[in-house]
C-alpha positions in Angstrom: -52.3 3.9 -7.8 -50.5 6.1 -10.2 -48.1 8.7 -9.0 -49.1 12.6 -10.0 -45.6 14.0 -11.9 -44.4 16.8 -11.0 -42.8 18.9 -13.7 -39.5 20.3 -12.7 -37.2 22.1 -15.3 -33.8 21.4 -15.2 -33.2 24.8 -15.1 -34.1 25.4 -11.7 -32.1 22.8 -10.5 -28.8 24.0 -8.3 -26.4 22.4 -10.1 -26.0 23.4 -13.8 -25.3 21.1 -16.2 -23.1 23.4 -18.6 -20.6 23.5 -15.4 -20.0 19.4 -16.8 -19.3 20.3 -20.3 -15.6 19.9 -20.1 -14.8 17.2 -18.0 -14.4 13.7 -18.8 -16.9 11.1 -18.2 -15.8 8.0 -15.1 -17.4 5.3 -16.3 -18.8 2.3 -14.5 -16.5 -0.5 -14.9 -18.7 -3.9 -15.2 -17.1 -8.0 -14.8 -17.3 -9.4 -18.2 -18.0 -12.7 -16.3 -21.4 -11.6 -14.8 -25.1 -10.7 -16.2 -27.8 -8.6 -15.4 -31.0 -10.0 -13.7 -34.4 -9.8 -14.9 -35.7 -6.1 -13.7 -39.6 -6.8 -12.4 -41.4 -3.8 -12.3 -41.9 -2.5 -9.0 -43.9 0.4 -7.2 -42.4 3.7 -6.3 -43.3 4.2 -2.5 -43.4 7.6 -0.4 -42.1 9.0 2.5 -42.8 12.8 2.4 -44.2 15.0 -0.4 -41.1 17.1 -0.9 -39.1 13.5 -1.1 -39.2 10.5 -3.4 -38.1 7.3 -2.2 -37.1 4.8 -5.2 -36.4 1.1 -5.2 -33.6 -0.2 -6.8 -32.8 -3.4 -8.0 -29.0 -4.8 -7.9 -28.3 -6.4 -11.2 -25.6 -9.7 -11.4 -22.8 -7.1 -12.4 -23.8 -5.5 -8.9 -24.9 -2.8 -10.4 -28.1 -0.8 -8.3 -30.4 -0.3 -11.3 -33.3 2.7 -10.9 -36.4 2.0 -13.3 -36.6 5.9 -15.2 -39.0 6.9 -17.9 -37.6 8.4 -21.0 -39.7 10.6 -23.2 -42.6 8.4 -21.2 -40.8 4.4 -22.2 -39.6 2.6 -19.4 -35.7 2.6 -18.9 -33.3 1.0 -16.5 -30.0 3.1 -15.4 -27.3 2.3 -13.4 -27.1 4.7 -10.4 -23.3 5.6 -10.9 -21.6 7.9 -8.1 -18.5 7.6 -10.2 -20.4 8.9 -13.4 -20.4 13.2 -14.0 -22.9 12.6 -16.5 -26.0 11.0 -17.5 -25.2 9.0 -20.2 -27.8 6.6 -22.6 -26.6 3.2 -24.7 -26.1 4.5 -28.2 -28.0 1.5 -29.5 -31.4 2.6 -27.6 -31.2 6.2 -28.7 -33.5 5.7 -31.7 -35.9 4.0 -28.9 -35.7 6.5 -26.9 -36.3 9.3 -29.4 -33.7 11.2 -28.0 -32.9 14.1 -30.2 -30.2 16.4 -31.7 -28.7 19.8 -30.1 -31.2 22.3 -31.5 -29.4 25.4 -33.6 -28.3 28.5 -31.1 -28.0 26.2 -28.4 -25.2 26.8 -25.7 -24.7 22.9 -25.2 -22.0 21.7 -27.1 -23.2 18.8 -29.8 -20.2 16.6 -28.8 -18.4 15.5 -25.3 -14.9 14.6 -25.0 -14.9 11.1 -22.9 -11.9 9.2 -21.9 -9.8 10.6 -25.4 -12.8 9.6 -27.5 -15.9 12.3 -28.5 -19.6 11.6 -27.9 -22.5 12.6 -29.2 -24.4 14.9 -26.3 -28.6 14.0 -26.7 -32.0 15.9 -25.8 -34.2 13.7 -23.8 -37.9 15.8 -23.6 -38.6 14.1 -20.3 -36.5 12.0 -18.2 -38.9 11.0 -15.0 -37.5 9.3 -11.7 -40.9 8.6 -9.9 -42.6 11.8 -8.9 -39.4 14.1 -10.5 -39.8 14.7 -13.8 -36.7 16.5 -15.3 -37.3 18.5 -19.1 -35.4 19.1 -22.2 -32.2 16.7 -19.8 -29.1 16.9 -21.8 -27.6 13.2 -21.6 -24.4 11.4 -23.3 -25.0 9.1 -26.2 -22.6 6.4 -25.3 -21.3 3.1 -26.2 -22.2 0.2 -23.4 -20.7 -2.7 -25.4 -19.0 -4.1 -22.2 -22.3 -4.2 -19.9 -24.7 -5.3 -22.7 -22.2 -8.3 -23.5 -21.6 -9.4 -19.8 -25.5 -9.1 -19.2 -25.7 -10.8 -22.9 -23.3 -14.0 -21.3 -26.3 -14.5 -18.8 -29.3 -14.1 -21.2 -30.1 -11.1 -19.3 -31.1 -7.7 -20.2 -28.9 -4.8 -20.5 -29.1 -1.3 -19.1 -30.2 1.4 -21.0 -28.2 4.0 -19.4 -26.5 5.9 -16.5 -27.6 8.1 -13.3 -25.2 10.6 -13.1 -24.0 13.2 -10.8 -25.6 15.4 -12.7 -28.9 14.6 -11.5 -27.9 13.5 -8.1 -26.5 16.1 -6.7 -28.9 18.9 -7.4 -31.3 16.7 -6.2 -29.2 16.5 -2.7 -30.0 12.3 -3.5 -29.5 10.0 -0.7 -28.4 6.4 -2.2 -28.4 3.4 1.0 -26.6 0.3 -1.0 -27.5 -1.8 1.4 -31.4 -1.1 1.8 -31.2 -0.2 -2.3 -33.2 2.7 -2.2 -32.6 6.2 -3.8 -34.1 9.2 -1.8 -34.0 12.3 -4.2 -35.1 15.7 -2.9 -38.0 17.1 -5.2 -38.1 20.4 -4.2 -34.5 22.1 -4.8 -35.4 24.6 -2.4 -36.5 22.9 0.6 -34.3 22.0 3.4 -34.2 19.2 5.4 -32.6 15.4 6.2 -33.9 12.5 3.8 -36.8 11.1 6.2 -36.5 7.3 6.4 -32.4 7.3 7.0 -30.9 6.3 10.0 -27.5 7.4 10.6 -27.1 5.4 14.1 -24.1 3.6 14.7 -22.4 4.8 10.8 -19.2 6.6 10.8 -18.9 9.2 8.6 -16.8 10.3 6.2 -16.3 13.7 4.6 -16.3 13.1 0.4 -13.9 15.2 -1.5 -15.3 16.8 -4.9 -13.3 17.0 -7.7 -13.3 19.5 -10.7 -14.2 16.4 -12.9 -17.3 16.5 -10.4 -16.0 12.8 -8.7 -16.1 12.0 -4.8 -13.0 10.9 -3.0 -12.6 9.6 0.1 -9.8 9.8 2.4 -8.3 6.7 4.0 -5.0 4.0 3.5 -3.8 0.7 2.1 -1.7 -1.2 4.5 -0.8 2.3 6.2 -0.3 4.3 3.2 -2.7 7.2 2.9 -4.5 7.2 -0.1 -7.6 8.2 -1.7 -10.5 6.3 -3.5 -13.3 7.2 -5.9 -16.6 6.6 -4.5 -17.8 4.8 -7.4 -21.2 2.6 -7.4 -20.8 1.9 -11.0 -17.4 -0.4 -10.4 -18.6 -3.8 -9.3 -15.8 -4.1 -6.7 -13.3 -2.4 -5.4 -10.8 -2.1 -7.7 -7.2 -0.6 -7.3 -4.6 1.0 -9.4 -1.6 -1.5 -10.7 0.9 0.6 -10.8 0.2 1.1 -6.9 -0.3 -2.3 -6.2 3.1 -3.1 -7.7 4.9 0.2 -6.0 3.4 -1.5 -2.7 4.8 -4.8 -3.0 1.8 -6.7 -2.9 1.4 -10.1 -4.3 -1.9 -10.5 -7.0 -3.4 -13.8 -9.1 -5.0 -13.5 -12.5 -8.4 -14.2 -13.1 -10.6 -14.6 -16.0 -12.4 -11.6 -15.5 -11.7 -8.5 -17.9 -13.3 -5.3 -17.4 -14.7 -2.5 -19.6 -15.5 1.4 -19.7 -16.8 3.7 -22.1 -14.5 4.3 -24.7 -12.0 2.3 -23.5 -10.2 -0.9 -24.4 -11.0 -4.1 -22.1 -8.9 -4.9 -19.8 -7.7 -8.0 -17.5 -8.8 -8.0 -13.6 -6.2 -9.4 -11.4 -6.5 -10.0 -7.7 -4.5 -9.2 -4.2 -5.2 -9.3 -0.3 -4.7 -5.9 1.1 -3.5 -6.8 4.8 -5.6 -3.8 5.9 -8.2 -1.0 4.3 -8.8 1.7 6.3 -11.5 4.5 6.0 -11.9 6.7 8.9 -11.9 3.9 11.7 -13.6 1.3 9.4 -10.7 -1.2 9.0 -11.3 -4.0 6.2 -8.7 -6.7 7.0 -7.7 -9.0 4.9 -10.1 -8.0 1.8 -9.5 -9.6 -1.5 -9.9 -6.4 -4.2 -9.4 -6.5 -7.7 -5.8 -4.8 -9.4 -6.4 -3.1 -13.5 -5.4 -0.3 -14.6 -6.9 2.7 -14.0 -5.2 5.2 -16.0 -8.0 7.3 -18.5 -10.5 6.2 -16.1 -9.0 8.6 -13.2 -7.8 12.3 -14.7 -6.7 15.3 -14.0 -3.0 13.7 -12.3 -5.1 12.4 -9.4 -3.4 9.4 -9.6 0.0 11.3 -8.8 -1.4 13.3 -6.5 -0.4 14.0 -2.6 -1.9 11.8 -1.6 -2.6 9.7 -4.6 -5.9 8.6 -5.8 -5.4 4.7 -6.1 -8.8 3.2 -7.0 -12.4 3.0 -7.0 -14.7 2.2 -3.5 -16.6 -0.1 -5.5 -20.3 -1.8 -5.0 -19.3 -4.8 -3.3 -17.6 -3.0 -0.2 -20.0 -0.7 -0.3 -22.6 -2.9 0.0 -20.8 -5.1 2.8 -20.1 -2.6 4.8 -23.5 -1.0 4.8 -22.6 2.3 2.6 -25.1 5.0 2.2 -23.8 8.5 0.1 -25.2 11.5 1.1 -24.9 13.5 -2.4 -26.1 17.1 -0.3 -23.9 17.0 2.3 -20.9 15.0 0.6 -20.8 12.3 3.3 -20.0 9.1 2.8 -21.5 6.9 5.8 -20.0 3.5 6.8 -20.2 0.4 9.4 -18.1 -2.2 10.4 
């Protein structure tokens, strides 16, 4: 049975999208050594009509992928917490039929993202199951380093990214542990996600940035630091230049990473004696060490206290993370 659409304009959404137009874009960062896996097509399902409850799939590059329909073809994005923007692969624009910023527009033709400029796109109609979003502004970007990791595995690639531009307006609930995105349909209506159960999670108040990025308090081996809530990095990754101001031993590996815009770059390895968010304590974690500098802006990194890497997918998913997008929580379990 086929879903009725509802048209929403993004107008009426809460959270405008011209408030995005000068900050820089946090792009997932993906393992060069992994691949995406097939993406079956699968059945949006309901759990109250002012809701929409989407599957996900988790790709290879651990990646939660939500199936989207672009001017009415079928797309897969990444859902990216660490992503301001919506952003589409440069390569599928044309497939897309994405168009230009029309003449006497207020949105600016061209995006300044991690020192490099992109072209900013028209998509007619961008649907997420029963959500249809018109005339969505979106980032024409380059995703060399995902297509080629997914290209490795004979896989295909993403087409795009779910950013924080839709999912906070739309109060979205993302479980990465179920894999299921709850987005509120109805920007007026008020209410908890129905389906979530919040028994026996701790909680965690996010911090939002001006680049529109969550943060989370917490420390590394009893320093206090902060991390970016970011789905879009396939583990949890920290800053070098911390990791060597710590003192803490890492290993190479044969794994480089990529971001939009930006150069690859190798992925080493430490063991963090201790993690600690809230009173979840993650002991003796292996997390990966790059550098994160033009990724993380805006002198975060030399902040008080310091932002020192991304809460990636995999801990995330271990430790049963669900991000609550209307409230800024960040729920976790041991």
């Amino acid at each position: 049975m086929h879903a009725i659409l509802r048209r929403v304009s993004n107008r009426n959404l809460s959270l405008s999208w011209r408030k995005l137009l000068s900050i820089l874009l946090a792009s997932a960062v993906v393992g060069e050594m992994a691949g995406a896996v097939p993406y079956p097509g699968q059945r949006v399902q309901r759990s109250a009509p002012r809701f929409e409850e989407l599957p996900l799939v988790r790709s290879k590059q651990n990646h939660l992928l939500v199936q989207a329909y672009i001017n009415d073809k079928p797309a897969w994005l990444c859902v990216d917490s660490g992503a301001p923007i919506s952003a589409i692969d440069l390569h599928r624009r044309s497939h897309f039929r994405l168009t230009g910023i029309s003449a006497g527009s207020e949105l600016p033709t061209r995006l300044r993202i991690n020192g490099a400029f992109d072209n900013v796109a028209i998509a007619r109609s961008l649907q997420l199951g029963g959500l249809n979003l018109v005339d969505e502004p979106v980032v024409v970007v380059d995703l060399e380093g995902s297509s080629r990791a997914a290209s490795l595995m004979h896989e295909p690639a993403i087409d795009g990214i779910l950013g924080a531009d839709i999912l906070f307006p739309t109060k979205a609930v993302l479980d990465c542990e179920r894999q299921v995105l709850i987005l509120q349909l109805d920007p007026e209506a008020t209410g908890r996600a129905p389906g979530v159960d919040f028994r026996g999670f701790h909680g965690l108040p996010m911090h939002l940035s001006e680049s529109f990025n969550l943060y989370v308090d917490g420390s590394i081996n009893g320093t206090p630091a902060r991390l970016m809530v970011d789905t879009g990095a396939f583990a949890t990754l920290l800053h070098h230049a911390f990791v060597r101001q710590m003192r803490i031993p890492t290993r190479t590996t044969q794994i480089s990473s990529a971001a939009v815009n930006l150069k690859q770059r190798g992925v080493l390895v430490a063991k963090i004696r201790r993690l600690s968010l809230g009173n979840i304590n993650i002991v003796g974690e292996d997390v990966g060490v790059i550098n994160l500098e033009g990724l993380i802006h805006n002198g975060l990194l030399q902040a008080s206290p310091p932002v020192v890497g991304l809460l990636g997918a995999e801990t995330l998913r271990k430790h049963h993370g669900i991000i609550d997008f209307g409230t800024r929580t960040l729920y976790l379990k041991r």
